[in-house]
MARBA-505607 format. One record per atom (N, C-alpha, C, O, CB): residue in one letter; y, z, x. Coordinates in pm, whole numbers, plus 50000, padded with zeros to 5 digits. Glycine has a CB too. Example, Ala and Ser with C-alpha at 12.3 -4.5 7.8 and 13.67 -1.06 7.14 Angstrom:
! MARBA-505607
A494315078051319 A495505078051230 A496705078051320 A496685084651424 A495535090551131 S497755070851285 S498945071451367 S500035078751290 S501145080451341 S499405057251408 
***
This chain:
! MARBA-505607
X484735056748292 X485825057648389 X487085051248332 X487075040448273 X485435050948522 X488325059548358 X489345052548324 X490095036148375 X490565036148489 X490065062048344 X490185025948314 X491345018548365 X492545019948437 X493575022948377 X491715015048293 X492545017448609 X493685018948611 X495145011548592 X495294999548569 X493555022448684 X496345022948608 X497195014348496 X497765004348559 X497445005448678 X498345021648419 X498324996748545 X499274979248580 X500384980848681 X501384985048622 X500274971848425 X500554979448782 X501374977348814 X502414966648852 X501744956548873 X501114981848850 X503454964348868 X504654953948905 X505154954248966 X506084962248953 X505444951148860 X505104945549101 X506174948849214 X507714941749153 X507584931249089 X505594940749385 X508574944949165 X509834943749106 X510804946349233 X510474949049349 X510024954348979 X512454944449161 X513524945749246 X514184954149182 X514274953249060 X514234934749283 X514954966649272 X515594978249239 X516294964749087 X515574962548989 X516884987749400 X517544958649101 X518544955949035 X517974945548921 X518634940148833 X519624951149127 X516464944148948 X515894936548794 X515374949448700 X514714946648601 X514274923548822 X515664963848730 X514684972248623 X516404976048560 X517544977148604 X513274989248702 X515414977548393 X516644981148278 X516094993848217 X516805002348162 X516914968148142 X514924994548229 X514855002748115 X513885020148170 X513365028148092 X513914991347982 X513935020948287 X513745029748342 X514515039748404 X515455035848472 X513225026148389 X514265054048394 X515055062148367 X514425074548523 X515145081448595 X514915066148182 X513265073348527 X512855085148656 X512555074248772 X512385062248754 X511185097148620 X512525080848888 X512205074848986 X511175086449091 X511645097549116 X513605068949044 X509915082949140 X509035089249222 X508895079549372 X509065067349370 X507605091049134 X508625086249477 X508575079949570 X507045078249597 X506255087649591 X509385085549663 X506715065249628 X505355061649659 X504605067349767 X505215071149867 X505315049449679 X503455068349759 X502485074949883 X501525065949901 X500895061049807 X501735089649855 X501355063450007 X500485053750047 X499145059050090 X498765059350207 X501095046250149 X498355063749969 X496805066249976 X496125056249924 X496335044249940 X496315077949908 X494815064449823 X494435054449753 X494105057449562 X493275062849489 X493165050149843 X494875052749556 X494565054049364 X493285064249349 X492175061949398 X493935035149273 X493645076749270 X492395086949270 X492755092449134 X493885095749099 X492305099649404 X491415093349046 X491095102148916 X490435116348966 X489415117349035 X489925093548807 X491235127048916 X490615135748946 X489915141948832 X490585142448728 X491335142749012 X489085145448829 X488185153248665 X487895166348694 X486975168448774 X486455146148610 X488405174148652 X487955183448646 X487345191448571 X488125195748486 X488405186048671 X486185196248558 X485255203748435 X484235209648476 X483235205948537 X484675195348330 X484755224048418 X484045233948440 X484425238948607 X485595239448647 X482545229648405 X483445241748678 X483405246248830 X483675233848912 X483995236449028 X481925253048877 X483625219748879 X483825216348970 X484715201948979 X484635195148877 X482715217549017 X485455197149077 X486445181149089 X485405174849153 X484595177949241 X488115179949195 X485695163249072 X485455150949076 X486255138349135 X487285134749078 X485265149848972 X486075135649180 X487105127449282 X487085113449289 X486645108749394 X486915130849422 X487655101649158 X487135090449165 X488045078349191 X489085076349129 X486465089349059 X487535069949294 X488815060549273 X488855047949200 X488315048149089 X489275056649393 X489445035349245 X489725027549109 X488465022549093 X488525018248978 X490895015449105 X487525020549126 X486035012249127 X485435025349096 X484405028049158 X485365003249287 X485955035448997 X484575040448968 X483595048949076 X482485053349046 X483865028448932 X484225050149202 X483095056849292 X483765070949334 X484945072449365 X482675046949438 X482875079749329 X482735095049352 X483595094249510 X482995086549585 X480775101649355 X484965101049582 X485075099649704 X484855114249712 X485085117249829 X486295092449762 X484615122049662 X484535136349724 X484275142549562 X484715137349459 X486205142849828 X483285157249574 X483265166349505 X483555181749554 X483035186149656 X482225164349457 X484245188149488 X484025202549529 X484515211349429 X485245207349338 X484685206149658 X484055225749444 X484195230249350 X485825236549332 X486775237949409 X483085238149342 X485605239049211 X487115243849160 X487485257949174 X487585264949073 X487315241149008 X487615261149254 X488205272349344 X489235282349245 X489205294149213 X489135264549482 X490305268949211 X491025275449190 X491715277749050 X492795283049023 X491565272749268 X490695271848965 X490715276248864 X491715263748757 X492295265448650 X491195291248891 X491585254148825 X492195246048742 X492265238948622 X491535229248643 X492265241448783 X492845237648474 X492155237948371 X491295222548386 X491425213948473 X493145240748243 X490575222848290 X489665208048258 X490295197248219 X490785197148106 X488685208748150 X490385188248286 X491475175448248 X491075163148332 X490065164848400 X493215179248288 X491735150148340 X491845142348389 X493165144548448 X494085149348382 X491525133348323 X493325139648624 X494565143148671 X494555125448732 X493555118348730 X494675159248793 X495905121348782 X496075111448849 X496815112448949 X497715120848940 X496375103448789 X496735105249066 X497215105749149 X496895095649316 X496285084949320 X497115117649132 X497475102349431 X497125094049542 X496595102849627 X497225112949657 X498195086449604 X495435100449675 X494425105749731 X494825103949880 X494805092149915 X493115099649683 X495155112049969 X495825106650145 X494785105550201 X494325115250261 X496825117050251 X494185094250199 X492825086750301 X493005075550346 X493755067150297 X491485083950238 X492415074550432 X492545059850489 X493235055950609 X492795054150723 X493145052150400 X494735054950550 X495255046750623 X496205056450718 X496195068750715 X495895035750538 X497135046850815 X497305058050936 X498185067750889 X498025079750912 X497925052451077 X499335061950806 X500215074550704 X499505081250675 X499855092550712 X500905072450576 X498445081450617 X497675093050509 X497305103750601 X497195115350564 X496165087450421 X497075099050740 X496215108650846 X497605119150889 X497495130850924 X495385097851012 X498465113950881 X499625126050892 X499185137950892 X498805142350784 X500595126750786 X499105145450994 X498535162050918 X499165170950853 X498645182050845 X498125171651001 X500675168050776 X501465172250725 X501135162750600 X502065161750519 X502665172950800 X499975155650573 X499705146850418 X498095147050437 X497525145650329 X500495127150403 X497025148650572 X495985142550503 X494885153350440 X494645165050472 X495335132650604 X494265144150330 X493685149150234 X494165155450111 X493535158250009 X493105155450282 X495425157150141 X495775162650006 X496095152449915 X496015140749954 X496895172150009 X496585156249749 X496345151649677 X497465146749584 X497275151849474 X495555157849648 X498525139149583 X499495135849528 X499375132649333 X499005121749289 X499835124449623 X499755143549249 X499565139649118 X500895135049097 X501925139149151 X499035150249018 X500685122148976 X502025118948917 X501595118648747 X502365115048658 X502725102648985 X500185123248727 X499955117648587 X498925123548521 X497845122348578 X499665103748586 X498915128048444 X497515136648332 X497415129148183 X498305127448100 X498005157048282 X496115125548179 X495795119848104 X494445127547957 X493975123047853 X495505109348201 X494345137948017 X493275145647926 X493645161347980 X493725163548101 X491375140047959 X493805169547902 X494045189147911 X493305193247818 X493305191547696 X495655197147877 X492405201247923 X492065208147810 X491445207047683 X491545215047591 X492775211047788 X490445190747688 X489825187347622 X490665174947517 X490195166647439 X489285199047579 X491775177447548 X493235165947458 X493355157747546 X493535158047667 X495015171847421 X493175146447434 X494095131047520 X495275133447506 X495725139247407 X493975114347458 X496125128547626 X497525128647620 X497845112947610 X498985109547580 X498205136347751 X496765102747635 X496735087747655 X498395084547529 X499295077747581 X494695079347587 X498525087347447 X499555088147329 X500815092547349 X501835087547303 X499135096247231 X500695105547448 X501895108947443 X502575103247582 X502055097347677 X501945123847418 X504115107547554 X505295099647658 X504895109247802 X504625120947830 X507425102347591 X505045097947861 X504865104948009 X505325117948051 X504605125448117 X505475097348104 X507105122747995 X507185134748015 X506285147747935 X506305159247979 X508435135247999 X505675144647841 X504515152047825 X503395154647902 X502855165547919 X504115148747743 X503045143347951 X501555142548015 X502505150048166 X502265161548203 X500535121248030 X503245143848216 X504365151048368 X503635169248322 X502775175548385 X507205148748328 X504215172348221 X504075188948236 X503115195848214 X503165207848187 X504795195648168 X501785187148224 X500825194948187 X500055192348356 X498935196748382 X499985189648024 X500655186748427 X499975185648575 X500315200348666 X501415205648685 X500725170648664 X498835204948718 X499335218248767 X500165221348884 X499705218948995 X498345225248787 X501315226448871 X502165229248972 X501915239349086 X502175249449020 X503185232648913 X501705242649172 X501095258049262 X500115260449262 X499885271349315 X501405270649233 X498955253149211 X497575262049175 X496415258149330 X495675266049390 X496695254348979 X496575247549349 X495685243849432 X496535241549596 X497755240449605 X494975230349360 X495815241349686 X496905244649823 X496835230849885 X497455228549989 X496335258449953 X496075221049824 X495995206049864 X496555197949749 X496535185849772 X494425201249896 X497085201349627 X497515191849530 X498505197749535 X498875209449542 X496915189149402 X499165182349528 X500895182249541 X501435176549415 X500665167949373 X501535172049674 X502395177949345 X502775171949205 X503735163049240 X504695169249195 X503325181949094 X504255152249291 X504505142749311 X506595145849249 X506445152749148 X503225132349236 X507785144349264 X508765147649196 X509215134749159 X508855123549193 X509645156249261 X510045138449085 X510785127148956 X512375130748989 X512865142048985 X510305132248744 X512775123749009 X514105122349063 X515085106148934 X514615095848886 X513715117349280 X516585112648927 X517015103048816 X517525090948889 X518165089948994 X518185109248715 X516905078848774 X517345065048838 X518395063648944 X518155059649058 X517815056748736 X519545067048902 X520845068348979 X520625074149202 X521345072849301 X521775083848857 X519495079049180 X519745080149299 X518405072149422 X517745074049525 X519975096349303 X518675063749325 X517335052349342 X517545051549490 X516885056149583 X517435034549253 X518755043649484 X519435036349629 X519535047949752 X519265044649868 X521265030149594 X519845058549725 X519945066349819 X518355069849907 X518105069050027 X520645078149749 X517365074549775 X515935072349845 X515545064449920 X514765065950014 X515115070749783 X516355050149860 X515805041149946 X515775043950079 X514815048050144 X516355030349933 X516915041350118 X517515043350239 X517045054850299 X516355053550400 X518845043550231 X517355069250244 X516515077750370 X515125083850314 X514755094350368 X517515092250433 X514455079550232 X512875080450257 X512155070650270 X511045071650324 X512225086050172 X512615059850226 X511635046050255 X512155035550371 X511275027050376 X511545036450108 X513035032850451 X513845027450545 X513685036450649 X513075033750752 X515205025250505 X514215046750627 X514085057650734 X513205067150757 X512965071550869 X514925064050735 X512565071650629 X511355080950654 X510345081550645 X509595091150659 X511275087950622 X510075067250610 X508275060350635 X507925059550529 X506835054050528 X507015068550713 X508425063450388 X507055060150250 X507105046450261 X507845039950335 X507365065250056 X505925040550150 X505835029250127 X507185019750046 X507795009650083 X504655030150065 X507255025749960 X508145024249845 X509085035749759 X509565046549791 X507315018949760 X509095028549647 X509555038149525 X509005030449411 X509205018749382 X511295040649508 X508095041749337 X507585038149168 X508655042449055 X508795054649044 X506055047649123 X509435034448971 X509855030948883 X509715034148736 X509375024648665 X509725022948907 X509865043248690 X509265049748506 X510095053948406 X511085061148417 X508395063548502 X509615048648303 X510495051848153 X509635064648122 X508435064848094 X510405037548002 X510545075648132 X510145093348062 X509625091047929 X508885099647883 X511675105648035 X509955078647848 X509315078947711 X507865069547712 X507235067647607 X510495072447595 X507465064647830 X506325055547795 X505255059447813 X504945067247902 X506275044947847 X504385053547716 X502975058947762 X502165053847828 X502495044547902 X502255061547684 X500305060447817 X499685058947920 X499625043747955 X499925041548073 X498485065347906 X499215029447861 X498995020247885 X500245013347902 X500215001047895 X498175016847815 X501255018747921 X502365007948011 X502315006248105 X501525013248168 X503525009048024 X503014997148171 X503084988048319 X504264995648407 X505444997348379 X503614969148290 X503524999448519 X504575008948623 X505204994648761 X504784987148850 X503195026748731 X506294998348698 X507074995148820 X507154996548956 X507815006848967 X507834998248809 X506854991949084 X507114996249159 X507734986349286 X507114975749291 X506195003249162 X508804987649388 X509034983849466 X508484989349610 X508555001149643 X510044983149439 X507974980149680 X507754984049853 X508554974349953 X508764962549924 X506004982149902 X508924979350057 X509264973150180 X508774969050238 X507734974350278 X509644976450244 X509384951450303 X508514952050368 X509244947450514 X510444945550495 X507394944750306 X508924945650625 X508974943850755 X508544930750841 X507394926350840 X508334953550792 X509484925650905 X508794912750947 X508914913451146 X509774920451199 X509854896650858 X507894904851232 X508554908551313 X507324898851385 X506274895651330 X508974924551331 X507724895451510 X506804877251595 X505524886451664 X505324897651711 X508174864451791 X505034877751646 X503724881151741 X503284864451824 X503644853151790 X502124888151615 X502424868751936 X501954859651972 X500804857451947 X500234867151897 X502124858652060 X499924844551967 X498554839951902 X497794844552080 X498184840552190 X498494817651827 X496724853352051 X495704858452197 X494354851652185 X493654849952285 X495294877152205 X494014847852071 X492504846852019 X492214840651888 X493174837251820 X491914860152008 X491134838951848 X491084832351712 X489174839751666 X488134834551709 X491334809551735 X489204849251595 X487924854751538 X487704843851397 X488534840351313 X488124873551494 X486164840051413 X485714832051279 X485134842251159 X484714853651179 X484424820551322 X485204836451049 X485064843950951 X483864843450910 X482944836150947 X485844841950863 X483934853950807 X482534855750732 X482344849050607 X483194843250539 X482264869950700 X480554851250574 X481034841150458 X481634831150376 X481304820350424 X481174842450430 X482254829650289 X482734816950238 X483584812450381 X483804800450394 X483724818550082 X483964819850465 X484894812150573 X484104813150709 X484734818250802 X486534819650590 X482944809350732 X482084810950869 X481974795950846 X481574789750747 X480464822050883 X482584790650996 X482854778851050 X484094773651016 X484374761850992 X481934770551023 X485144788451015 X486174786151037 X487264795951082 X486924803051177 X486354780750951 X488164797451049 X489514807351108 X489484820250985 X489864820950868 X491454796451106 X488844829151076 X488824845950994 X490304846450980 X491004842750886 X488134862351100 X490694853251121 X491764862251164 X492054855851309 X491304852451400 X491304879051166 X493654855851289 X494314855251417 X494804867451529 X495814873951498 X495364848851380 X494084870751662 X494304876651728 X495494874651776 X495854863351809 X493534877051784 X496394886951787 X497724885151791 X498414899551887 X497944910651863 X498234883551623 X499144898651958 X500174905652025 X501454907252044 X502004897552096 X500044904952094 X502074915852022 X503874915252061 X504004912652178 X503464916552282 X504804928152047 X504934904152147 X505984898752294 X506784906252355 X507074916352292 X506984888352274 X507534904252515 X507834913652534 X509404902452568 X509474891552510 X506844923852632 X510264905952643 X511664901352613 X511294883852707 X511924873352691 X513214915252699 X510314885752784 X509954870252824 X509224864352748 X509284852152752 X509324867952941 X508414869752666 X507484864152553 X506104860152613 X505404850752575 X508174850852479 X505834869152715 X504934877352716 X504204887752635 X504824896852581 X505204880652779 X502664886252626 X501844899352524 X501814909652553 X500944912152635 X500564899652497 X502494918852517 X502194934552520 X501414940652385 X501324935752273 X503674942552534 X500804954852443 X500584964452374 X499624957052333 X499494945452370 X501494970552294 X498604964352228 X497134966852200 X497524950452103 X498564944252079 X496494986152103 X496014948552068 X495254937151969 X495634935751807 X495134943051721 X493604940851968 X496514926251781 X496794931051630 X496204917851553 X496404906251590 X498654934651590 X495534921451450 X494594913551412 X495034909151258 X495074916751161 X493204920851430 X495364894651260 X496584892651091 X495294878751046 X495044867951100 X499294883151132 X494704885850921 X493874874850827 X494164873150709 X493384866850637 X492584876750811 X495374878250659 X496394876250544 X497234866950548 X497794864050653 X497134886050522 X497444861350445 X498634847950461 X498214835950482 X499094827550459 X499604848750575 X497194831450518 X496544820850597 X495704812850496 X494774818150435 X495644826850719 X496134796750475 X495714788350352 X493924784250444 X493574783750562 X497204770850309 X493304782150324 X492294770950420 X492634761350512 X492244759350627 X491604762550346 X493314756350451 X493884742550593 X494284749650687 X493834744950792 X495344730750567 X495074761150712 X495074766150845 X494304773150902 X494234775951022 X495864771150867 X493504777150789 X492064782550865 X491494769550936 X491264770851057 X490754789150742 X491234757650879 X490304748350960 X490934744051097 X490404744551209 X489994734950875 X492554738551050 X492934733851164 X492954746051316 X492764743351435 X494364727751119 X493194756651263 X493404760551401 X491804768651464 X491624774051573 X494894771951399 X491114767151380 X489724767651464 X489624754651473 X490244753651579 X488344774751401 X489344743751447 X489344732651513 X490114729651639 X489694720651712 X489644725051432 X490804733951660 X492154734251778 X492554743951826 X493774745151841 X493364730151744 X491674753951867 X492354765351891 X493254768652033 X494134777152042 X491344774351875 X492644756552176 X493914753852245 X495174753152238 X495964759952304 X493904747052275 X495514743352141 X496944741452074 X497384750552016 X498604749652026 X497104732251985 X497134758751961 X497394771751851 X497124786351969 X497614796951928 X495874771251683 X496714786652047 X496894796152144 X498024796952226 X498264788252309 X495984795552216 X498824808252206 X500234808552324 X501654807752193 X502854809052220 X500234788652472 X500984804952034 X501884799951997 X502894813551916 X502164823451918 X501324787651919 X503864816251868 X504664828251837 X504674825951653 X504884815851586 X506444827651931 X504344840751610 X504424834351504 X504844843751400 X504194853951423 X503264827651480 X505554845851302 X506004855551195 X505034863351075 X504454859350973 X506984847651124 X505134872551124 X504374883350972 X505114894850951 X505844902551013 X502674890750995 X504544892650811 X505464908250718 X504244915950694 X503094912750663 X506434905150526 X504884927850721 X503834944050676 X504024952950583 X504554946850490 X503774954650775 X503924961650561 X504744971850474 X504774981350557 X505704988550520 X504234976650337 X504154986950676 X504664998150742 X504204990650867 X503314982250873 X504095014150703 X505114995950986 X504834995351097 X504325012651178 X505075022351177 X506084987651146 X503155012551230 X502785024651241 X503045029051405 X503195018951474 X501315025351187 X503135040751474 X503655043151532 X502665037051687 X503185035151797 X504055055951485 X501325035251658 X499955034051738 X500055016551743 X499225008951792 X498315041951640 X501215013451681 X501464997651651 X500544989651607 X500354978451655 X501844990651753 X499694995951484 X498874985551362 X500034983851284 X501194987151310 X497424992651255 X499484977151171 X500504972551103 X499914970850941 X498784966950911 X501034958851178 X501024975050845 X499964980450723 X499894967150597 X500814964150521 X500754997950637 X498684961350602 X498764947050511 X499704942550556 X500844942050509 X498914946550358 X499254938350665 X499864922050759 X499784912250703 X498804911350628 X499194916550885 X500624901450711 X500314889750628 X501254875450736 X502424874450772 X501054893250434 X499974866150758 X501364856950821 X502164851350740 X502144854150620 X501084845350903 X502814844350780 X504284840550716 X504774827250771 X505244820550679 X505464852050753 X504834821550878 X504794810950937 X504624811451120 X504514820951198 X506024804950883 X504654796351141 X505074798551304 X506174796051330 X506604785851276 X504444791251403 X506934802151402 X508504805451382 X509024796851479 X508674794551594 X509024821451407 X510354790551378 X510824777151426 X511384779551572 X511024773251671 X511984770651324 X512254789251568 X512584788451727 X512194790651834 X512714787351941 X513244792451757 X511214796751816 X510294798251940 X508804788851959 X508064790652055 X509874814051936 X508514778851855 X507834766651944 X508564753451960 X509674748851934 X506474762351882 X507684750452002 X508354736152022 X508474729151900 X507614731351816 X507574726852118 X509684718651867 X510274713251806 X509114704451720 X509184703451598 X511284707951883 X508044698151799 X507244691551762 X506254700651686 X506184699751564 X506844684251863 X505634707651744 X504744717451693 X505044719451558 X504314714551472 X504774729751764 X505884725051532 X506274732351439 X506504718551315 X506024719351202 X507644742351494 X507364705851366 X506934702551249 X505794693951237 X505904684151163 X507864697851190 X505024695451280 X503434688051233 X502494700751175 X501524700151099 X502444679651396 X503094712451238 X501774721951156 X502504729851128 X501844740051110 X500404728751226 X503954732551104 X504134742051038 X504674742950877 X505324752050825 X504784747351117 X504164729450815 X503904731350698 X502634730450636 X502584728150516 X504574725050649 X501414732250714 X500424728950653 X500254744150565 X500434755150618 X499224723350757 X499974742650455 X499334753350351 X497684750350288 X497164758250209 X500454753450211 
***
């Protein structure tokens, strides 16, 4: 199975030496193989997510790409299941591992299959504009970052957005394993303009040091009612939230005291 390749989250105005720009899809990292009659469908661990046969006649290669599963973007029915390529790594029995990406770019099949999509390459220069109306305004995750001359084992660039926004503390679930007999995940809800909980159960176990795992299962009175900050990368429309992560308990909305006795614990 192949390695997959490196990535770097970065800032539009720290990249120099990149020249295309692709907009990110938020599936999941997928090798596609194809040989003989039938695809192979593998993701980064090596495991089979689907086989079927090759319909449509696609040559024998290694393809790369983002597989639309999972998550609530991907279920889009205008994205799910299909198959986002940005990368070929074997045609036709040839490694392309050597050659510059715009080589390996043109050997990915364009039209052939009615679920694989070839992913477009758009020039640096209109980086900023994507931003703004496909990733700000039109829901991708990001934008991936690429030098047309590099090859397979270089490090891809990529920037994502992200989103911050208060929730309140509803509950406190204990964890598993290495963390059972203590703070899993914080049950959490949006406030409403009194700071009151609305809307469904949002559940944030990202961000959170051991010490605040112990203290606030140890205390979970005190830590109940309390308002508190996380960043996502997408906010979804069913109001989950995509790799939540807390961030702190937010100074202006507890009390003066609160905040500074526990809101530096890490």
């Amino acid at each position: 199975m192949e390695p997959r390749q490196k990535y770097t989250d970065t800032e539009m105005w720290e990249i120099t030496n990149c020249d295309c720009v692709q907009l990110k899809y938020d599936g999941i990292w997928c090798l596609a193989h194809v040989h003989g009659d039938l695809i192979d469908y593998y993701s980064r661990t090596a495991n089979i997510k689907k086989t079927e046969e090759n319909e449509h006649q696609i040559a024998d290669g290694k393809y790369i790409g983002e597989l639309m599963f999972g998550s609530e973007w991907a279920q889009d029915p205008a994205r799910k299941n299909k198959f986002y390529l940005f990368d070929c790594i074997e045609s036709c029995g040839r490694s392309l591992r050597s050659e510059p990406y715009t080589t390996r770019y043109t050997q990915l099949p364009h039209n052939r299959h009615p679920m694989w999509v070839v992913v477009e390459n758009y020039p640096f220069h209109q980086a900023a504009e994507l931003w703004q109306r496909k990733v700000r305004d039109g829901g991708f995750e990001g934008l991936v970052y690429r030098n047309s001359t590099a090859l397979w084992n270089s490090t891809i660039l990529r920037e994502k957005i992200d989103f911050t926004l208060d929730l309140i503390i509803t509950g406190f679930e204990e964890g598993k394993k290495a963390l059972s007999g203590s703070l899993g995940s914080l049950l959490c809800a949006r406030i409403d303009s009194e700071g009151l909980p609305i809307g469904g159960e949002i559940v944030i176990g990202g961000g959170l040091s051991n010490a605040l795992r112990a203290t606030c299962w140890a205390s979970q009175p005190l830590f109940s009612g309390r308002i508190i900050s996380v960043s996502c990368k997408r906010i979804f429309k069913s109001g989950k939230l995509r790799h939540a992560q807390f961030v702190c308990f937010h100074a202006d909305k507890n009390e003066p005291l609160f905040v500074q006795t526990y809101g530096t614990i890490k």
